[in-house]
C-alpha positions in Angstrom: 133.0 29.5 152.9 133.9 32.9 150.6 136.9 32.8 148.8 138.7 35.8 147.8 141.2 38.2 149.0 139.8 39.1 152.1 140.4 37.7 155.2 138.2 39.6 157.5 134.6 40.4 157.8 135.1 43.7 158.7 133.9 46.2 156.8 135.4 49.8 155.7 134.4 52.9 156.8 133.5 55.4 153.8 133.2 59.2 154.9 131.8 61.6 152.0 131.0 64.8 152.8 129.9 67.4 150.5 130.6 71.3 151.1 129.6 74.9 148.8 132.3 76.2 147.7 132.4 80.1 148.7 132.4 82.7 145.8 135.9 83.7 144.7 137.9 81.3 147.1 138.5 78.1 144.9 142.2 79.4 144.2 142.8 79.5 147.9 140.9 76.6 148.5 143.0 74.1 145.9 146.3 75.8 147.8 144.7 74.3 151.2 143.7 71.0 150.1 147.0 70.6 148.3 148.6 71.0 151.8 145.8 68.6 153.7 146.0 66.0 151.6 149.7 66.2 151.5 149.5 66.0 155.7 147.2 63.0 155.2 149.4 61.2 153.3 152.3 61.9 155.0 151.2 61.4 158.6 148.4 58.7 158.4 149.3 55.6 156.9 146.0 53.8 157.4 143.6 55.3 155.4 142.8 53.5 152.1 141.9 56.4 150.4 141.4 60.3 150.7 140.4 61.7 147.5 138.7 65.4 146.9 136.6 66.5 144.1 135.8 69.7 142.7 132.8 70.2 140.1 133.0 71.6 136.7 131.6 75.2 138.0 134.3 75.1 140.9 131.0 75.3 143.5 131.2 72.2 144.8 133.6 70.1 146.5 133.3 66.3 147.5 135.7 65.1 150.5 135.8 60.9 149.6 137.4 58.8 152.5 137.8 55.3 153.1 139.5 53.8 156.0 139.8 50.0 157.4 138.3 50.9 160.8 136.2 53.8 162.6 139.6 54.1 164.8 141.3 55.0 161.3 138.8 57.7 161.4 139.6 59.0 164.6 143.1 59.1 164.4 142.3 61.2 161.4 140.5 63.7 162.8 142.6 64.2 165.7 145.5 64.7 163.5 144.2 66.7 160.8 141.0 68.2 162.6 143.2 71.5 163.5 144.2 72.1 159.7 140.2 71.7 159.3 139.7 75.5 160.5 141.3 77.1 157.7 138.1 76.2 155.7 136.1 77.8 157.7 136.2 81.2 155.2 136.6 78.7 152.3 133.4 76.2 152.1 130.1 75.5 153.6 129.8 71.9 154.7 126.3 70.8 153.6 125.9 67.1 154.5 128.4 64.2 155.7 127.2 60.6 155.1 129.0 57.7 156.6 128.7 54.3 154.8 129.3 52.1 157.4 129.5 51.9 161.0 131.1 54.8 162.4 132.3 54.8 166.5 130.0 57.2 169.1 133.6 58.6 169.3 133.9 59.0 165.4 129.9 60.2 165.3 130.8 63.4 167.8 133.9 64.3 166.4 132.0 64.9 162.9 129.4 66.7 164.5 131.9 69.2 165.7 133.1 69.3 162.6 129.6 70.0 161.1 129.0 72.6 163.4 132.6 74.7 162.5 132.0 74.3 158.5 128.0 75.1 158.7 126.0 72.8 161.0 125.8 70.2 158.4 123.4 67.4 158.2 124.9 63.8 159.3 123.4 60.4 158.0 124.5 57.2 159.1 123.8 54.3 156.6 124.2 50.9 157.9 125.6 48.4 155.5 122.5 46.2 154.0 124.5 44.1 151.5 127.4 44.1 149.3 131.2 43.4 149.4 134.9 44.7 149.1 137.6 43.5 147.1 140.4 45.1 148.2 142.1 43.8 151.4 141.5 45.2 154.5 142.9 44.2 157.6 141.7 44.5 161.1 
């Protein structure tokens, strides 16, 4: 038997996409995810985290989720997916990756996603081995 802090074999779900940063619309683009991340935090009390990056240059950006459950996910993207379109001038989605195992539901409703910020690529990888300390419950 595992001892430790967690109580359930389920795994998180980690979402990280990473998007181009279009020329001359990183000022407008901080103002936007100031108000999204603001929304997510206000409005979606599951996720564990939601953290954005921006590189040095101010060209790339790195969207950093983690949530207990794919249905986390969802909820997510039903509730923040319309504030999604503002980006659409902003950034050029270049790849999502999923660390974990992500719903059919979850799958298509990052494909759309894809397809509004610049059809990009989505990779499923399947946890092999490894483990969590932080609590998460089912």
């Amino acid at each position: 038997m595992r001892h430790g802090s967690r109580t359930s074999t389920a795994a998180p779900l980690i979402a990280i996409d990473s998007s181009e940063i279009r020329e001359g619309k990183i000022d407008e683009l901080k103002t936007g995810l100031a108000e999204l991340v603001e929304f997510v935090e206000a409005n979606e009390p599951e996720p564990i985290a939601y953290s954005i990056y921006i590189d040095e240059a101010g060209s790339r950006m790195t969207v950093v989720q983690i949530h207990p459950s794919s249905e986390s996910m969802e909820v997510h993207m039903k509730l923040a997916g319309p504030i999604f379109q503002k980006f659409t001038e902003l950034v050029v989605l270049s790849r999502i990756d999923f660390y974990g195992t992500p719903s059919d539901a979850l799958v298509e409703q990052m494909r759309q996603k894809a397809e509004m910020l610049g059809n990009a690529r989505l990779v499923v990888n399947e946890l092999h081995a490894g483990f969590a300390r932080f609590r998460v419950d089912p």
